[in-house]
N, C-alpha and C positions, 0 to 999 in steps of 0.2 A: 766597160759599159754596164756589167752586172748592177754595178750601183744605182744608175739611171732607169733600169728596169725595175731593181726594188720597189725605187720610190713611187715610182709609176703606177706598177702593182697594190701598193699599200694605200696610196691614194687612192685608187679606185673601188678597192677594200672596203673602204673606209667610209667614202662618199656611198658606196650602194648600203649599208645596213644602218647610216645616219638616217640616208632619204626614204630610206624604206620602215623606219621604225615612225620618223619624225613625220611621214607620210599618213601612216597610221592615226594617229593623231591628230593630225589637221582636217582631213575628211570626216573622220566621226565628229568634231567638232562642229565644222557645216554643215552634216547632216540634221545633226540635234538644232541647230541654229544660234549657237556660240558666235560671237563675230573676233575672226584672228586678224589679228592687227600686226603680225612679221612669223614669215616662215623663213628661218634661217640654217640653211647648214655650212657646218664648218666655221671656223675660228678667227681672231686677227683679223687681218689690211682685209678690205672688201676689194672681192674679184666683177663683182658683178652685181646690182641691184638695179629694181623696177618695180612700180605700184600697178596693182591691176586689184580695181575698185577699193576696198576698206582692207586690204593686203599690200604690206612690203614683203619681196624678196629677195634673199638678199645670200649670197655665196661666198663663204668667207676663204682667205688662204690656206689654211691651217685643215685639214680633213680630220679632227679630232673632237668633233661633238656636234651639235645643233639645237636648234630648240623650236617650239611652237608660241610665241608671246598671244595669249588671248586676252580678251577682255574679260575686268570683273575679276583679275585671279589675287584681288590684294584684300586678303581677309579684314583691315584695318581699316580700310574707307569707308564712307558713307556713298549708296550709289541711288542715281534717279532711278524710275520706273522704267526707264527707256533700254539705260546700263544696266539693271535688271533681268531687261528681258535678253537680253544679247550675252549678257556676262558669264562667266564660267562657276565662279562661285555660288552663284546665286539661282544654278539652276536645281532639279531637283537629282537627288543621289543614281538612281538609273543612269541617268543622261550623263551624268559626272563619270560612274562609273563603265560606261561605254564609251568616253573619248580616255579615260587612262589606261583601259587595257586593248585600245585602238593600236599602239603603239608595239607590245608584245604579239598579239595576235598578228601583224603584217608582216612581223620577223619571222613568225612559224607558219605563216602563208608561203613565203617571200622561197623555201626547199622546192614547194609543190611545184610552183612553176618553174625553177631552173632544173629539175631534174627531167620535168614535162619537153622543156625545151632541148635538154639532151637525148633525149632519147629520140626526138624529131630529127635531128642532126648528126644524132651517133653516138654513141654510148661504143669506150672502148672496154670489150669483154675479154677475160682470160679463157682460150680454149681448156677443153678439159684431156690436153694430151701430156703425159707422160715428161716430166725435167728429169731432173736427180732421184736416183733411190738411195737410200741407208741401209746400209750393210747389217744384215740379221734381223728386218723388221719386217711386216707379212708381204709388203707388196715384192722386196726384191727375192724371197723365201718363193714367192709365189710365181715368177718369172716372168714376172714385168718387165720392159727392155726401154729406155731413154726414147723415145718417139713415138712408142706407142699412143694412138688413141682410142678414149674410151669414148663405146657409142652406146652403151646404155647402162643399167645398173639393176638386176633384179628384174630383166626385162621392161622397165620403164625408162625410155631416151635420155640423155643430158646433152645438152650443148654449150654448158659455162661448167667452170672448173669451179664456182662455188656450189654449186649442185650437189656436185660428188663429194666437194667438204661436208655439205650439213646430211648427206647422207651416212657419209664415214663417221662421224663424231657419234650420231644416235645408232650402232650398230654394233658396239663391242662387242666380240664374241659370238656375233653370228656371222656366220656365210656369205659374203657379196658374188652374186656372179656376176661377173663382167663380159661384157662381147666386145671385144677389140679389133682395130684395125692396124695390120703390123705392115713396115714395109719388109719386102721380100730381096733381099740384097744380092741377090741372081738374076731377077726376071726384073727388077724396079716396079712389079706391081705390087698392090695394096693387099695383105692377106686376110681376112675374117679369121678371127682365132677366139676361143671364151677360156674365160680362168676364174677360179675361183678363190676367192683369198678371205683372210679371216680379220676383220679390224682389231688390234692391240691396243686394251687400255696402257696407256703410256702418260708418262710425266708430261706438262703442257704449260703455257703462261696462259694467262687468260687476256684479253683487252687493256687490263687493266695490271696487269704484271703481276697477279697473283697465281701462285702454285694451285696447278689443278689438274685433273686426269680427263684424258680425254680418249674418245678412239681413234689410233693412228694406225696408218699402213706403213708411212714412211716413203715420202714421196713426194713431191713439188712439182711444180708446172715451169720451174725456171732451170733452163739446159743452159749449156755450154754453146759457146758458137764451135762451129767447124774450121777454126786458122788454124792455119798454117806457121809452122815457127822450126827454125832452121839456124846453125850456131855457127856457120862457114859458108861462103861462097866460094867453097870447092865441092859443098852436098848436088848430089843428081837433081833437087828441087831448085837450089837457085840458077844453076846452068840450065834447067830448063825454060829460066824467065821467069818464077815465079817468084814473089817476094812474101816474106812474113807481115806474118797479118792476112793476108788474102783469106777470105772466107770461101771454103768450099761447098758450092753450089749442086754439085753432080760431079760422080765421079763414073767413066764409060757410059756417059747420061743417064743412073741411077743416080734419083733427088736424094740430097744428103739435106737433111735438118737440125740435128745435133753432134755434136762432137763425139759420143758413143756410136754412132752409127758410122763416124768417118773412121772410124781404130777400128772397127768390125770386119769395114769392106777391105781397110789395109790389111789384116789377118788373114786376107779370103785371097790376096791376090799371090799370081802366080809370078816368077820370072817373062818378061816382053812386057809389049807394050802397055800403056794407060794413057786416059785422057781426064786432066783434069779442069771441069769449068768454075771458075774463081768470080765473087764479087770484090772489084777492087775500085774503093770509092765511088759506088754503084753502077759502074760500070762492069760488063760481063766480059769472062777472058776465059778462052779455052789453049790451057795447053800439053801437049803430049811428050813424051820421055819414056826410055827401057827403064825396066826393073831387070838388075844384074842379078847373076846368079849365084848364090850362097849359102851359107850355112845359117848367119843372124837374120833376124825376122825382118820383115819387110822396113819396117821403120828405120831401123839402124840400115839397112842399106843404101835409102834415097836418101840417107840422113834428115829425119823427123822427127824431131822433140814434141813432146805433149806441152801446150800450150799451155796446162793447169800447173807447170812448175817452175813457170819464166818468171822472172820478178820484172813488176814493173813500177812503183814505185820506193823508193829508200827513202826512211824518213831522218832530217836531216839529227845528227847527233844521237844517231840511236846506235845500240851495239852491232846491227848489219853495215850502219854507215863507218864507224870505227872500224869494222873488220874490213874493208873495202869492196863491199857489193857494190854491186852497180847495174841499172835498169839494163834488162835483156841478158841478165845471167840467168844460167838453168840452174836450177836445184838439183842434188843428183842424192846426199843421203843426209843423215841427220844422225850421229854415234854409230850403230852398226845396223840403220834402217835404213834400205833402199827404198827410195820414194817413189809413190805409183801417184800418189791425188794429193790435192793441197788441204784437204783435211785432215791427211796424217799429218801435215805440217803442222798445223794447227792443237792437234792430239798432243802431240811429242814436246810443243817449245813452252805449250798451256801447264802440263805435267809434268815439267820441269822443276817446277816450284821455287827460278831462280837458280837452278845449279849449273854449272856451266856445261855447254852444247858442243861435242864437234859438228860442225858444221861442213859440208863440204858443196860444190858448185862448180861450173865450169865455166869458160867464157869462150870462144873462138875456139872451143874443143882442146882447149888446155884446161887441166882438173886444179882448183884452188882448196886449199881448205883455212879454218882459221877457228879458234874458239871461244865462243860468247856465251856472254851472261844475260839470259832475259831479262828485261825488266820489268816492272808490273807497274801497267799504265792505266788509264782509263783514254780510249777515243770519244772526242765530243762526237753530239747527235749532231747533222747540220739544221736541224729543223731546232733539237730544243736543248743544243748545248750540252756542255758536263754533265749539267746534273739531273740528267731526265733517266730517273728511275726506272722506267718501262726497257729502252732499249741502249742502254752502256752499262757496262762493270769491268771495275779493276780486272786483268789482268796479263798473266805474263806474255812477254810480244819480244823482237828484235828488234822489231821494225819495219818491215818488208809486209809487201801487197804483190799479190798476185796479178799476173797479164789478163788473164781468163775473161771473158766477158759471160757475164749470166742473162738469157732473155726468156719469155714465156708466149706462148703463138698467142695472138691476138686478133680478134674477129669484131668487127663494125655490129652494133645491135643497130637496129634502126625498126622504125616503124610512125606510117603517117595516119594512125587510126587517132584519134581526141582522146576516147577512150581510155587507150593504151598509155597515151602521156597522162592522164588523171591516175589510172591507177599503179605507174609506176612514179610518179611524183607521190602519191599517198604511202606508199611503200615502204619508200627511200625514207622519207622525211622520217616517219612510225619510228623505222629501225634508230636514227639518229636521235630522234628524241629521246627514245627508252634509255638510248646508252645514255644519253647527256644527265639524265635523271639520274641514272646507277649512279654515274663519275660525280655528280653533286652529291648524291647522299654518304657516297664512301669520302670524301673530302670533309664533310660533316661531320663523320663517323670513326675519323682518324685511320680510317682502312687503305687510305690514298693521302700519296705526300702531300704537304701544301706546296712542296718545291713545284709541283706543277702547273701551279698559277703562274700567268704569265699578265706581264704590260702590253704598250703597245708595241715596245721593243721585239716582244716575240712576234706579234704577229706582223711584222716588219718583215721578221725574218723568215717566218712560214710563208708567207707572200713569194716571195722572190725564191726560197731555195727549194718550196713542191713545185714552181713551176719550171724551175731548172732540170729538176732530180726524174722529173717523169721523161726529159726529152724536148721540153719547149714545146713548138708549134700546140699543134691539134692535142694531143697528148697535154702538154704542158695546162693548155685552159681548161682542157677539162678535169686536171688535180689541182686547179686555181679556184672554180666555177664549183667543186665538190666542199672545198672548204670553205670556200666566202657560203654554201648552206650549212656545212655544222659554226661556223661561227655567229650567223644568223640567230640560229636556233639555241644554241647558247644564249646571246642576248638577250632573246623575249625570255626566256625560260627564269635567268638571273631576272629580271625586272620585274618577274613576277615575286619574287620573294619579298616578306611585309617588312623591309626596311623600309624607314623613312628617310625621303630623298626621293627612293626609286619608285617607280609604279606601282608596284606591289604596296610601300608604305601607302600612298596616297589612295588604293581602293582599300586597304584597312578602314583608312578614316573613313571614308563615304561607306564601306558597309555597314560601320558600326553608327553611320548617322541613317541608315535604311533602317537599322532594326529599332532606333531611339526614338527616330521621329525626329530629330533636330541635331545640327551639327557639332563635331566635339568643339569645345571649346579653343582660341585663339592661342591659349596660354598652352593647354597642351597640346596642340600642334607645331608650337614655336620650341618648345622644351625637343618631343621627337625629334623634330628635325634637327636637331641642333646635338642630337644625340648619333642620327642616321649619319651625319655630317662628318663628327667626327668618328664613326666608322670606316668609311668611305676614305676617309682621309689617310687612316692609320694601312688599310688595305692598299690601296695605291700606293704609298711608302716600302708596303712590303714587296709587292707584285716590280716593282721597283727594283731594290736589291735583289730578289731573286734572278730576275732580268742580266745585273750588272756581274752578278756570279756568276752565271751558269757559260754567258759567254765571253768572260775572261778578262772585264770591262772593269770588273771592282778591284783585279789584280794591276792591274795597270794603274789606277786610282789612287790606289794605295803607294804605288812604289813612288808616285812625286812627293809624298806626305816625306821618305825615307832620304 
């Protein structure tokens, strides 16, 4: 059914930034008092048409374009005084030039209010608490712990984790204090504690995947869940009723939030009893079992594997699938490395350079080993395929993906002031625009691939696969509803540009007939466009195979040719 959503999604894509450009246009045109004679959107078989007064409208099948037919716009005719007064062409350059850039301006309208309207509804925000640290960078140097939250910075509050980014970034080298709120893994309350850490200018991508230095602590807001994962139904967890995968929720009801904090409280326990409460397919389950008495650590006695070294997918014909892995095997070393985190995995099979791996694992608590040769891959993006420069590069892999689930806390922004929607719709949109500008001028400027142009193929795909990738529901629309605004804002922005064809050509001519006093001539307006045309034309072709490449469509293409 994914595919029925795509299309779903893409059509309605498609139909909001037609109606709302093409919208654009038709009112400024009745404003000035232009008479439109067909507001149409979309393409092909007609879904739907009705006249209301000197207007057709008319909704085509196809959600790939629209247009405003006015009167008066055929520079060749001879027109009465009546056509004239009603027509397009023949009004005066202002009025022209207010229903062509009617059309852009409703695109870069069109953020204000959807972002206006999320924030009325909920805006989902990333808290500012504590995921993953990296090993030797200030925050985990500075004794930061996986759950921690941060409640202020320098004595001034935060409550969204980009806060604390654009504070971190402008700080290199000086002093953050922090006030934190830690859990207390004895008492289950909440400790107040302050730290002071130094931001690391450090290597960085930028937006735009250019090398840049930034200030870093080293640090994310995305943790690990807290499952449970166990390689025998003869371990003390599965006799107790508990199954892998169970997310643990409290453990002798201290709230457990990250996966570091569940190995902490297991390091802290004693021999006897525990209770542990589990979400299992959101449903809540409490169960209890002895901890025996030993010599190996707690884990190895209830028998509990760290979830960050299960495999859980094998990709097919890759050197883990040849070795014979298989989902729900544990990782145990890699040559004479005993594995703690799956980033050493990552370290070790990447700095391989191709040479071959012992590899070792276990399954049902039998130890397997076998040895492989990475190979050097590139993973597609799902959003923009092979060849999207920003986020894939060549290299060495097995094959294998990690069980681990990574999430980040999440908090509801919300607010029903007018206000507060105008000035976070102003905000929002500001920030998108600047970039959309950057990303055009470097496109321009050969500092950004062209491979990043996309048809409507990509945005097919961006359709359907951000609204998957966020989680669907509520989540899902609002990474559906965030990009139907930067695609928005793209459009007017593009249209403004002085081709001919696009808006932008068309308020060239009208300005250059404001500042002459009379219109450019027929002939070279016919020449432009006819030039704009086949620009357009030649772009579309490309933004095309681009398309057909990146998501593995020209390879296919090709091999019937063979």
């Amino acid at each position: 059914m994914n595919w029925l959503i795509d299309v779903g999604l893409f059509a309605l894509l498609f139909f909001v930034l037609v109606f709302i450009h093409e919208l654009g246009h038709f009112l400024m045109a009745k404003w000035v008092g232009i008479r439109v004679e067909r507001f149409a959107i979309g393409m092909g078989p007609t879904l739907l048409s009705f006249k209301h007064g000197p207007t057709e409208y008319k909704l085509g099948l196809l959600p790939l374009g629209g247009y405003v037919k006015m009167a008066g716009d055929d520079p060749t005719k001879e027109y009465s005084e009546e056509e004239r007064r009603v027509g397009f062409l023949t009004q005066k350059a202002p009025a022209k030039l207010l229903v062509v850039f009617g059309g852009p301006a409703f695109n870069l309208l069109l953020p204000i209010f959807l972002f206006g309207l999320m924030l009325a509804t909920g805006i989902p925000t990333v808290q500012p608490i504590v995921g993953t640290l990296e090993k030797d960078l200030p925050a985990a140097q500075a004794g930061l712990m996986s759950g921690d939250k941060i409640l202020s910075v320098n004595q001034t509050p935060i409550t969204k984790w980009s806060e604390l980014e654009a504070l971190v970034e402008k700080s290199t080298g000086q002093p953050l204090d922090l006030e934190i709120e830690r859990l207390n893994t004895d008492t289950g309350q909440q400790d107040l504690i302050k730290k002071s850490v130094v931001p690391k200018l450090s290597p960085s991508k930028s937006k735009f995947g250019e090398d840049i230095q930034v200030g870093r602590l080293g640090v994310s807001p995305d943790y690990m869940l807290p499952e449970i994962f166990f390689e025998t139904n003869d371990s003390i967890l599965a006799k107790a009723g508990l199954e892998r995968f169970d997310r643990v929720t409290k453990i002798n009801g201290v709230p457990i939030l990250t996966f570091e904090q569940l190995r902490l409280i297991l390091s802290h326990l004693k021999a006897g009893s525990v209770e542990f409460t589990v979400d299992r397919k959101g449903q809540s389950i409490t169960k209890s079992f002895e901890i025996p008495e030993g010599n190996g650590s707690v884990e190895e006695r209830i028998g509990f594997r760290p979830v960050n070294l299960v495999l859980d997918h094998i990709e097919p014909a890759s050197p883990a699938e040849k070795a014979g892995m298989k989902k729900n095997d544990y990782l145990v070393s890699i040559g004479k490395t005993e594995l703690h985190s799956w980033d050493e995995v990552a370290q070790l099979v990447r700095g391989s350079e191709g040479k071959s791996l012992d590899v070792t694992w276990s399954r049902d608590g039998k130890i397997m080993h076998a040895k492989m040769v990475p190979e050097k891959t590139v993973i597609p993006d799902p959003l923009m395929g092979k060849d999207n420069p920003l986020s894939t590069e060549a290299a060495y892999r097995i094959g294998v993906s990690p069980a681990l689930e990574l999430q980040a806390s999440i908090a509801i922004e919300r607010s029903l002031n007018p206000l507060n929607w105008l000035k976070r719709g102003l905000t929002e949109t500001w920030k998108m625009v600047s970039l959309t500008v950057q990303a055009l001028s470097k496109l321009f400027t050969g500092k950004l691939s062209m491979k990043l142009l996309g048809s409507p193929i990509m945005i097919y795909k961006v359709a359907g696969n951000s609204y998957r990738m966020a989680g669907g529901g509520y989540f899902g629309w609002f990474s559906f509803v965030s990009n139907l605004a930067l695609l928005s804002i793209t459009l007017g922005l593009v249209n403004l540009l002085p081709i001919p064809v696009l808006d932008g050509g068309h308020a060239a001519f009208f300005l250059v007939e404001l500042i002459r006093g009379r219109p450019v001539s027929v002939k070279v307006m016919e020449i432009a466009t006819q030039v704009g045309l086949v620009l357009l034309i030649c772009l579309f072709a490309f933004v095309i195979y681009n398309d057909l490449s990146r998501y593995g469509w020209l390879d296919s293409i090709l091999k019937l040719f063979h």
